[in-house]
C-alpha positions as CSV (number, residue, x, y, z in Angstrom):
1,X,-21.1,-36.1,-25.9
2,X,-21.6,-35.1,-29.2
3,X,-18.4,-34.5,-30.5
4,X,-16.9,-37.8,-29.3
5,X,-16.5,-40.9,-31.8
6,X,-19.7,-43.8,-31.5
7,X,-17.5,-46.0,-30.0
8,X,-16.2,-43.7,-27.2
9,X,-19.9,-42.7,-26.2
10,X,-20.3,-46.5,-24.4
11,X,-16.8,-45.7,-22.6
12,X,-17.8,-42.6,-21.3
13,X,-21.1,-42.8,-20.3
14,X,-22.2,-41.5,-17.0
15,X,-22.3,-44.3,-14.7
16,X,-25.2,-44.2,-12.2
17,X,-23.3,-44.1,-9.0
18,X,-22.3,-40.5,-8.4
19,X,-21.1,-38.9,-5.2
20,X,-23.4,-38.2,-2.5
21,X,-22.7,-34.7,-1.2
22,X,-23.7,-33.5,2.2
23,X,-26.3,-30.4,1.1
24,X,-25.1,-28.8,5.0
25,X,-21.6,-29.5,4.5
26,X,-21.7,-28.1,0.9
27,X,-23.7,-24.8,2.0
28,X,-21.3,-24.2,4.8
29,X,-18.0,-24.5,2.6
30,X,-20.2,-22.3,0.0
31,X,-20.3,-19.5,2.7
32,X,-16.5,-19.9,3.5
33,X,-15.8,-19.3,-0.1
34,X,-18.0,-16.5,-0.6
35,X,-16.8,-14.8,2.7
36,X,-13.4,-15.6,1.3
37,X,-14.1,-14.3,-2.4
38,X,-15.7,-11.1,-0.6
39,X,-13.2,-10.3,1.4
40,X,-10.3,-10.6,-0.9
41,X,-12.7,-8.5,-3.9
42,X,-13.4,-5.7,-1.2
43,X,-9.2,-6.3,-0.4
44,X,-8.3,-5.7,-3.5
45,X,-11.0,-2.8,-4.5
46,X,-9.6,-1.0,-1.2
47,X,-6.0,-1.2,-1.3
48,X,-3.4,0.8,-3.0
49,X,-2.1,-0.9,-6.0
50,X,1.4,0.3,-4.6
51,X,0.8,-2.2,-1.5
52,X,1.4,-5.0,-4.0
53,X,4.6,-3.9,-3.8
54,X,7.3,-4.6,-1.0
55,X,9.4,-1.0,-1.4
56,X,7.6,0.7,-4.6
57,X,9.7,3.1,-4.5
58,X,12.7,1.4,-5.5
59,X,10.6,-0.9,-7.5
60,X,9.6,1.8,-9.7
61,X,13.0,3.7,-9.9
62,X,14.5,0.5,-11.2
63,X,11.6,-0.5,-13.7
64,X,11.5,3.6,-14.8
65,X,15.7,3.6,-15.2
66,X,15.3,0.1,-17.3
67,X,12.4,1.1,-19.5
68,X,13.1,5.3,-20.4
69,X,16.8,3.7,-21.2
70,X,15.6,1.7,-23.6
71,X,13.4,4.0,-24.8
72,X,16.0,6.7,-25.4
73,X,18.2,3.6,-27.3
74,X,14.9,2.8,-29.6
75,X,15.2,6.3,-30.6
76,X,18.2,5.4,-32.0
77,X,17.1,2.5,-34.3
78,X,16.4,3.2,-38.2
79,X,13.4,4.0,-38.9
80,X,11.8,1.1,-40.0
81,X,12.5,-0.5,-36.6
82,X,10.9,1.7,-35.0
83,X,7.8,1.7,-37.1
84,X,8.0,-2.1,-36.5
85,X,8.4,-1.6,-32.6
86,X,5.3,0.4,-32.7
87,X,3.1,-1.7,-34.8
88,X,3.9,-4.4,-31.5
89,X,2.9,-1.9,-28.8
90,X,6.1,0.0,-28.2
91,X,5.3,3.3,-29.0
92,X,3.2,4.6,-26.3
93,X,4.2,8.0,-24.5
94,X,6.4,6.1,-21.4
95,X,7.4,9.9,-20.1
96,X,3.8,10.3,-19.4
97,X,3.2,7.0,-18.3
98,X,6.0,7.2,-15.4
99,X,5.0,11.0,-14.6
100,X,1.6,9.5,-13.5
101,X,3.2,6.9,-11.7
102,X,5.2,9.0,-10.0
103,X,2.9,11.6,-8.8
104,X,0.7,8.4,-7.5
105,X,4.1,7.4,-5.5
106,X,4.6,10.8,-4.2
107,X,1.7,10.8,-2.0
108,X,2.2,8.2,-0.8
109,X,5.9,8.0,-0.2
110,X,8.3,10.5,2.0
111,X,11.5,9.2,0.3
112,X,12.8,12.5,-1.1
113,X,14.2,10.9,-4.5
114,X,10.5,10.4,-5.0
115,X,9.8,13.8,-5.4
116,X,13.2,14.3,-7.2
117,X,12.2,12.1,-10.3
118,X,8.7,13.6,-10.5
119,X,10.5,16.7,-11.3
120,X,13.1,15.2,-13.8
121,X,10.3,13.3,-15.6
122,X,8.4,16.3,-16.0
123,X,11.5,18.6,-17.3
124,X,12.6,15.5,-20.1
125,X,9.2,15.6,-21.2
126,X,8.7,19.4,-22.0
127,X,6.8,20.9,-18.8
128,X,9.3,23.6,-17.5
129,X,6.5,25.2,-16.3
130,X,5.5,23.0,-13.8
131,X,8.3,22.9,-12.4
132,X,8.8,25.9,-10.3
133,X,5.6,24.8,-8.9
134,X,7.0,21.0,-7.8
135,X,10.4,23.1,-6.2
136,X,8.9,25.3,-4.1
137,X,9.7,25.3,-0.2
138,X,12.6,22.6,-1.2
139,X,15.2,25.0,0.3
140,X,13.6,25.5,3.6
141,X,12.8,21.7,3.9
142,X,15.6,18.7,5.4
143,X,18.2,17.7,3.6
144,X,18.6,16.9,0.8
145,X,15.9,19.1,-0.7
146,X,18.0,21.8,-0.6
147,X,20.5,20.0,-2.3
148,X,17.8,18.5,-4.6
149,X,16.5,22.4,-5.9
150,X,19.9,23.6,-6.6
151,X,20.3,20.4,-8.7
152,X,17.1,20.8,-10.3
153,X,18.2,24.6,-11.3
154,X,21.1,24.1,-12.4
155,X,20.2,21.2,-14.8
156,X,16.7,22.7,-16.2
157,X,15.8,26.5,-14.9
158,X,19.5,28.2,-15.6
159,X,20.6,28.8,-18.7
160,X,24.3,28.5,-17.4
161,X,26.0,27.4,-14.7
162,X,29.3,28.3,-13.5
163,X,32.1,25.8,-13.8
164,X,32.7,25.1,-10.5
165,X,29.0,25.4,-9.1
166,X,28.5,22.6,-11.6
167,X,31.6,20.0,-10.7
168,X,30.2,20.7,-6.8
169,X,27.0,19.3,-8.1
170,X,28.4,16.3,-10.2
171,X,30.1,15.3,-6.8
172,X,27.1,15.8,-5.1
173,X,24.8,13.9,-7.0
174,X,26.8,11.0,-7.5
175,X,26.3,10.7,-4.1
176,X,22.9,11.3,-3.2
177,X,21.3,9.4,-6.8
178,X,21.6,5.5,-7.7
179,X,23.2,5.1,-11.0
180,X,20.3,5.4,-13.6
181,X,18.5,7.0,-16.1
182,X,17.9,9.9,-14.0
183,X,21.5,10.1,-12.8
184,X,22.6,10.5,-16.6
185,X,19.9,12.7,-17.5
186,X,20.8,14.7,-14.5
187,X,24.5,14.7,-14.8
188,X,23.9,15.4,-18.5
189,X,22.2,18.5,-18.4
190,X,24.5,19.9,-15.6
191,X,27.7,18.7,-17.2
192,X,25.8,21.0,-20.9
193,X,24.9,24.1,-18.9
194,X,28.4,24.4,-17.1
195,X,30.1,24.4,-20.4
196,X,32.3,20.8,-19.5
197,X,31.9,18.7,-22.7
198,X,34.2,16.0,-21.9
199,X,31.9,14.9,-18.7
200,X,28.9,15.5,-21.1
201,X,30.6,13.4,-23.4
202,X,31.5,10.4,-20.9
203,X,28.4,10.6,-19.1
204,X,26.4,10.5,-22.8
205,X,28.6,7.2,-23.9
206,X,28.3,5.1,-20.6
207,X,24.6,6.0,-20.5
208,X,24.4,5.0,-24.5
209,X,26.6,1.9,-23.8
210,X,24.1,0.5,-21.3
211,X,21.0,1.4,-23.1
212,X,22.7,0.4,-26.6
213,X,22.6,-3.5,-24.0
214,X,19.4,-3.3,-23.7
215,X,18.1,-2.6,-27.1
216,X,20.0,-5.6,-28.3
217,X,17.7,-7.9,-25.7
218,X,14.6,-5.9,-26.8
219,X,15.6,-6.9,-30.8
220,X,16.3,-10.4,-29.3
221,X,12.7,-10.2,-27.6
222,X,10.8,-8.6,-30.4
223,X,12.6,-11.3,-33.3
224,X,11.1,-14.1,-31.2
225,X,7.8,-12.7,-30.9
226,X,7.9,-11.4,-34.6
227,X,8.3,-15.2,-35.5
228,X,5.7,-16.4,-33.0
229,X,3.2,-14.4,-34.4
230,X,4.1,-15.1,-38.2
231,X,4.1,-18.7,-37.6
232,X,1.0,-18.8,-35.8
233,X,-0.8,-16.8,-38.7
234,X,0.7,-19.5,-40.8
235,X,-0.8,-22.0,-38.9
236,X,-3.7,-20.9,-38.3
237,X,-4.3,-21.2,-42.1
238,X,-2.9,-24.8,-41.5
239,X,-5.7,-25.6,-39.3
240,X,-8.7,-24.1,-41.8
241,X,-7.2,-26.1,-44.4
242,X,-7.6,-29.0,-42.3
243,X,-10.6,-28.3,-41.1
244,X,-11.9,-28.2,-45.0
245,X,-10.5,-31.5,-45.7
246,X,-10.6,-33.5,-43.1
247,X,-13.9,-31.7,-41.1
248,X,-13.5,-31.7,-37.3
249,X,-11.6,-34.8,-36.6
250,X,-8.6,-32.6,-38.6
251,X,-8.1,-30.8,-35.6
252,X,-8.1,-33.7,-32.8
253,X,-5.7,-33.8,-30.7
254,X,-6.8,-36.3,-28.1
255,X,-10.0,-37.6,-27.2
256,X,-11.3,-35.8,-23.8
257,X,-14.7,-36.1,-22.9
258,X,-16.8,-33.0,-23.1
259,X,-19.4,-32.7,-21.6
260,X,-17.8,-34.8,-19.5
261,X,-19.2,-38.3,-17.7
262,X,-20.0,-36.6,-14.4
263,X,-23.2,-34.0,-13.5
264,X,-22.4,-30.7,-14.0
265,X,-23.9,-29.7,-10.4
266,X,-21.3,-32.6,-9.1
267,X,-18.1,-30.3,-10.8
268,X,-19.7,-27.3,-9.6
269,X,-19.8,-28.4,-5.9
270,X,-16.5,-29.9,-6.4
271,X,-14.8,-26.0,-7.4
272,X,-17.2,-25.0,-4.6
273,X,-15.8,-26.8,-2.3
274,X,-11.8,-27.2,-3.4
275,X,-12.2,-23.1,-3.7
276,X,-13.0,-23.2,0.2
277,X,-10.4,-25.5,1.3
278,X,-8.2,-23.1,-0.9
279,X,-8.9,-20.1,1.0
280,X,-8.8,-22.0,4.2
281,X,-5.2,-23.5,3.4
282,X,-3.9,-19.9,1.9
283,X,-4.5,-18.2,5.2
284,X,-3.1,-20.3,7.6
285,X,0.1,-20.1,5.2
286,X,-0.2,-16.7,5.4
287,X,-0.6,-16.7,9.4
288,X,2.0,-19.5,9.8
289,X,5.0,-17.4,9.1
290,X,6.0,-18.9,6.1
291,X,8.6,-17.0,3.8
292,X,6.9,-14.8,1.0
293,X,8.9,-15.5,-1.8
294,X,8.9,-19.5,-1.6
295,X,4.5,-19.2,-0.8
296,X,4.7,-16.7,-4.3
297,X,6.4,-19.8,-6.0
298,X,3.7,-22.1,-4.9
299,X,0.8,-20.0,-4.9
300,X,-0.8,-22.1,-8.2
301,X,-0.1,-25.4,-6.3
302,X,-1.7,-23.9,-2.9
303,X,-4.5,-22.6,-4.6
304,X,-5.9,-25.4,-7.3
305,X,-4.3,-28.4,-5.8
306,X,-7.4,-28.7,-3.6
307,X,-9.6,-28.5,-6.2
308,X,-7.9,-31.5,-8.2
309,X,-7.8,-33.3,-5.6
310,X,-11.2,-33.6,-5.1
311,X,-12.0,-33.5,-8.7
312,X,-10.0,-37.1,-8.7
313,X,-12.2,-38.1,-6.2
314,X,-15.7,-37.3,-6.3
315,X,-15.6,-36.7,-10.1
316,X,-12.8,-39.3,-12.0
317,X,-12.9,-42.2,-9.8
318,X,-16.8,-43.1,-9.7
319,X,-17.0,-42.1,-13.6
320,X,-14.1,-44.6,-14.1
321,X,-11.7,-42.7,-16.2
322,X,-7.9,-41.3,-15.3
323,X,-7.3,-37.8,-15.8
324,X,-5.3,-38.6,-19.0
325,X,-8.3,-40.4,-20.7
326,X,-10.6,-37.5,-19.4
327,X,-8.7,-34.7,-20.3
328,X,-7.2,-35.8,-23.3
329,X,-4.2,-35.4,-22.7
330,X,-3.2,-38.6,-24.7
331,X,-2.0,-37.7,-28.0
332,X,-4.1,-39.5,-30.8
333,X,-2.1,-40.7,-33.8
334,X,-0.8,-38.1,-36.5
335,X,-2.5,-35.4,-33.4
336,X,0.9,-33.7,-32.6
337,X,0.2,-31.7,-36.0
338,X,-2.7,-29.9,-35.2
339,X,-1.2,-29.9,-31.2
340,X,1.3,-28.2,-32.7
341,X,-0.4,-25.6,-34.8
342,X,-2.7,-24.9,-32.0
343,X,0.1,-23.4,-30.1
344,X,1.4,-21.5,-32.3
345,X,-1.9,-20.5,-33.5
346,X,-3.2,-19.7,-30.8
347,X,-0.1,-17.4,-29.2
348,X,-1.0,-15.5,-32.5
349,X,-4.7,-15.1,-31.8
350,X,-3.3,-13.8,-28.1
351,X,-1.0,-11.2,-29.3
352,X,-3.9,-10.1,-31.8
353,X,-6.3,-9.5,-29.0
354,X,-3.5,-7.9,-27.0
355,X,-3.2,-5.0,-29.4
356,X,-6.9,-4.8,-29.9
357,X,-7.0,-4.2,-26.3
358,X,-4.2,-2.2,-26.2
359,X,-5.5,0.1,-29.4
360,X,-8.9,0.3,-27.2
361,X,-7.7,1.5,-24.0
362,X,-6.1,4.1,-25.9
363,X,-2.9,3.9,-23.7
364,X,-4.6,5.5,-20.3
365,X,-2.6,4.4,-17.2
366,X,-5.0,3.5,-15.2
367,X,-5.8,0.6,-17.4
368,X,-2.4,-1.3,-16.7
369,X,-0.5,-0.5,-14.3
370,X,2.9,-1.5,-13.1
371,X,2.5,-3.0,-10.4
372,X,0.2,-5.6,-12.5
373,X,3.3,-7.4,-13.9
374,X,6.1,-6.4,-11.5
375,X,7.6,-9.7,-9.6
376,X,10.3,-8.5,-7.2
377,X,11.6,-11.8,-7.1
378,X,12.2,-12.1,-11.1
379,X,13.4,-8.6,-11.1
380,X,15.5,-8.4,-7.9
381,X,15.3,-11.8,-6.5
382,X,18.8,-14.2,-6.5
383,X,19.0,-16.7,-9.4
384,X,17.7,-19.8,-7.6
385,X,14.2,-17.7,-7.1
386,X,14.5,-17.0,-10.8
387,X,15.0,-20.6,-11.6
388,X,12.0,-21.6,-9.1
389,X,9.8,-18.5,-10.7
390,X,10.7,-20.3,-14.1
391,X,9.2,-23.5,-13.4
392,X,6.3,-21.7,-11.6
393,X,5.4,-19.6,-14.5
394,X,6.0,-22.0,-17.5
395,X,5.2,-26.1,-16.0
396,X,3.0,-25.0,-13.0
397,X,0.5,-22.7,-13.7
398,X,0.1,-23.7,-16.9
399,X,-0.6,-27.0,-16.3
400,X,-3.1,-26.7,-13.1
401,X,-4.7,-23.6,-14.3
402,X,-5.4,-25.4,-17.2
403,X,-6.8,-28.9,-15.4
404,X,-9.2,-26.5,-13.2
405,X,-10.5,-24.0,-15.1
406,X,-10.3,-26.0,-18.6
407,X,-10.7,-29.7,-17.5
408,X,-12.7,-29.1,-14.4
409,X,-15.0,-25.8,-14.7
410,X,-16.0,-25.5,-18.6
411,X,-15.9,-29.0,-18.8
412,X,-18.9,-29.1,-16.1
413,X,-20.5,-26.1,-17.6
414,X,-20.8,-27.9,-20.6
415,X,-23.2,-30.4,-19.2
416,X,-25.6,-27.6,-19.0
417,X,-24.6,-25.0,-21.4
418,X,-23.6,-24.8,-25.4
419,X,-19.7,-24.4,-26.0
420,X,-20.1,-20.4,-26.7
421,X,-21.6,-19.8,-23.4
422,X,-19.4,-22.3,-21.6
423,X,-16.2,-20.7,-22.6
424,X,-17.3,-17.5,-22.0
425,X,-18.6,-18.3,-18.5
426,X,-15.0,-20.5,-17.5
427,X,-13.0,-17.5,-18.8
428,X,-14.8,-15.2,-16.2
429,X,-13.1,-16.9,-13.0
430,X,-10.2,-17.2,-14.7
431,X,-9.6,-13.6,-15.1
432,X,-10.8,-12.2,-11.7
433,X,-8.6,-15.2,-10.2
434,X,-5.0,-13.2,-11.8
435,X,-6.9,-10.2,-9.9
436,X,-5.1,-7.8,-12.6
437,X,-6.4,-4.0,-13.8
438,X,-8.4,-3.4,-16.2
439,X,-6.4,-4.1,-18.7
440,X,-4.9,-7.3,-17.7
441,X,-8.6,-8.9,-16.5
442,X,-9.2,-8.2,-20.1
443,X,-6.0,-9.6,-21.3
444,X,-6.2,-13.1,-19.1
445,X,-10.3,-13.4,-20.3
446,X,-9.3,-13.2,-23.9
447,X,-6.7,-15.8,-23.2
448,X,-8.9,-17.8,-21.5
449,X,-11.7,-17.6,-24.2
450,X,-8.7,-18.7,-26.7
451,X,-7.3,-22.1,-24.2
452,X,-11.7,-23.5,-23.7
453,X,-12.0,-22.5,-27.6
454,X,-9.2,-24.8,-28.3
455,X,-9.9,-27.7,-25.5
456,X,-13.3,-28.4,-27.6
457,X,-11.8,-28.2,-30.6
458,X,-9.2,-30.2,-30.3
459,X,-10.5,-32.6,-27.2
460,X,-7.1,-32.1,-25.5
461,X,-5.5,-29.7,-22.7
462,X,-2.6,-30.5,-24.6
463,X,-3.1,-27.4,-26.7
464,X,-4.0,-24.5,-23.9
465,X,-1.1,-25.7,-21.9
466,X,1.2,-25.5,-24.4
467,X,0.1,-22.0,-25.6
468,X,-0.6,-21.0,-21.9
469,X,3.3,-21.8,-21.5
470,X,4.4,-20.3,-24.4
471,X,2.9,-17.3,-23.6
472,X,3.9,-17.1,-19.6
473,X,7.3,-18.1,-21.0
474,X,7.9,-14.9,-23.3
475,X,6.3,-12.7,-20.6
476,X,8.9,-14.4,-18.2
477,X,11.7,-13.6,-20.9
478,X,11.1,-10.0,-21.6
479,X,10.8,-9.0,-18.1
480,X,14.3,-11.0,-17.5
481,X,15.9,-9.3,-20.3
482,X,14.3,-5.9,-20.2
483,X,13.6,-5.4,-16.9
484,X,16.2,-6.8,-14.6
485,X,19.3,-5.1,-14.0
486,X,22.4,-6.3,-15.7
């Protein structure tokens, strides 16, 4: 209890009762969570990413249609902009991105349109050559293959097409393909090769109209992040001047104890223990029926409300403390400044270790894939399930992620450990819980290196959940604005 004032080390001293816990009953809720853990590792190593997903294949046309469209309007931009855009991530190669994706869907899909957008992709992004290759047997296969490798000559193999071969095909394919990016690209290129500017022309302006809608939310999205960022590297500066004057109380926000007034084996047995109950209560949710959209939306609470509550009980109550008092989450006097300027601060650090990340991977699909940050019920879902996914992403998690794996797990790790190893050890969990790529595990441990950083800096959660909300929030936004339909 170093960092706690002399007077607070009397308050929170351990007091010698502590909870008794059965050795048989703790060994037998350890095997239930390891069996558990086990399972859903060797679940997750086995299945197909695209099993995340409901229908993938309309999941993906819609996030492809949304995402080349606002590529195609970035192009657009002045220059700068786009420099800009890039500097934040958004210049990577999203042709080849979505080819890979596609060709991943195909075998595993028998819609038709599947195969009919691996095709496109690959003609918008140069490879003509590969496409004879995709086509062949279309026109001895069902319908509408057929149909599909007349479309796909006529808009990339023939150099012209005859007038009214190519108003058949508009009809036709108005018919058989979703309004889209690939529907404009489509009608584009057959409405150019059959000499009919006008419908090149209207097609063209719709499709610019909609895409021109959706660069105005990714300038909206990209302004609010650009100030984020700028005014948490302001205050980070803030914070080291505060830190030079004042010395560690600068940066104290509340007054939590760490370590904390319990054993560290007694919080260790407690996450045992609430982990097993957690597993136990997921699957009988699962088995009971219950609707998949409303168990989505209180996944968090299913999950670490087990562990909290047993955290109050065998941990707070016999050390004589509330969770406020033990997790700081009482704002000292003049501590809303540095609260503040954690926030900011530390949304600033995240974005910084995002494009390290990013820069590292080296843009390679397979280290973050869609189906890592697709929510079919924010994308697709009616607007009380975005509401509900609202308060799930930005009050729920935040706030009892942050009491287990902040207040509970590195708080008992640092009854045994040093701060360095204790936030590195808490951020583990915390990033195989999200069960993300490669890319995203990486992502969530950074973030959760940042949120323990800051709870022993500042001796509040106050902090982590604020920047933990911040940052689910802006997540939240962009897939809302650039992502959803309409």
């Amino acid at each position: 209890m170093a960092n706690l004032p002399p007077q607070l080390h009397e308050m929170f001293r351990p007091r010698a009762a502590s909870p008794q816990f059965s050795v048989l009953a703790t060994a037998c809720f350890a095997v239930v969570f390891f069996l558990c853990v086990g399972f859903l590792g060797w679940a997750q190593l086995s299945m197909s990413k695209l099993d995340r997903v409901a229908v993938p294949e309309r999941a993906l046309q819609l996030v492809a249609n949304q995402v080349l469209a606002l590529q195609e309007g970035l192009e657009q931009v002045p220059e700068w902009e786009r420099q800009l855009n890039e500097v934040l991530g958004g210049g990577g190669d999203e042709l080849d991105q979505f080819i890979t994706w596609f060709a991943e869907l195909s075998g595993a899909s028998s819609d038709p349109l599947v195969s009919l957008y691996l095709v496109v992709l690959q003609a918008e992004a140069g490879r003509l050559s590969e496409i004879p290759r995709e086509i062949r047997g279309w026109s001895i296969r069902p319908a509408p293959f057929p149909l599909f490798a007349e479309i796909i000559e006529a808009a990339y193999l023939n150099p012209r097409t005859g007038a009214h071969v190519a108003k058949r095909l508009q009809a036709q394919l108005a018919e058989v393909v979703p309004d889209g990016w690939f529907y404009s690209r489509l009608a584009i290129q057959i409405a150019q090769r059959g000499n009919d500017p006008d419908l090149q022309r209207i097609t063209q302006q719709a499709f610019s109209e909609r895409a021109w809608n959706l660069v105005s939310n990714h300038r909206m999205v990209t302004l609010l992040e650009a100030v984020c960022f700028m005014g948490g590297s302001i205050a980070l500066g803030l914070l080291f001047w505060r830190w030079r004057k004042y010395g560690p109380l600068g940066l104290r926000v509340g007054q939590s104890c760490i370590p904390p007034p319990w054993r560290g084996r007694d919080g260790l047995t407690v996450l045992l223990r609430g982990g097993a109950m957690s597993c136990i209560l997921l699957i009988a949710l699962s088995l009971s029926g219950i609707d998949e959209n409303v168990l989505k939306i209180l996944l968090s609470l299913v999950i670490l409300l087990p562990v909290l509550v047993l955290a109050y009980h065998y941990l707070l109550v016999p050390s004589g403390i509330s969770v406020i008092r033990a997790t700081g989450m009482r704002v000292v006097p003049r501590g809303w400044s540095p609260a503040f300027l954690f926030t900011i601060g530390l949304f600033a650090l995240g974005m910084i270790g995002g494009w390290v990340l990013g820069f590292l991977a080296g843009g390679t699909t397979d280290a973050l894939h869609w189906t890592d940050w697709f929510d079919s019920m924010l994308v697709e879902g009616t607007i009380f399930q975005v509401l509900a996914s609202l308060f799930s992403y930005t009050i729920l998690a935040p706030v009892l992620e942050e009491l287990v794996f902040r207040g509970v797990l590195f708080a008992s790790l640092r009854r045994r450990f040093s701060a360095n190893i204790s936030i590195i050890l808490s951020a583990i969990p915390f990033a195989l819980a999200h069960g993300y790529g490669t890319l995203g595990s990486l992502t969530i441990f950074w973030s959760g290196i940042l949120w323990a950083w800051a709870y022993e800096k500042t001796g509040s959660l106050v902090p982590g959940i604020l920047a933990h909300a911040l940052n689910n929030g802006l997540v939240f936004l962009m897939v809302l604005l650039l992502i959803r339909p309409g």
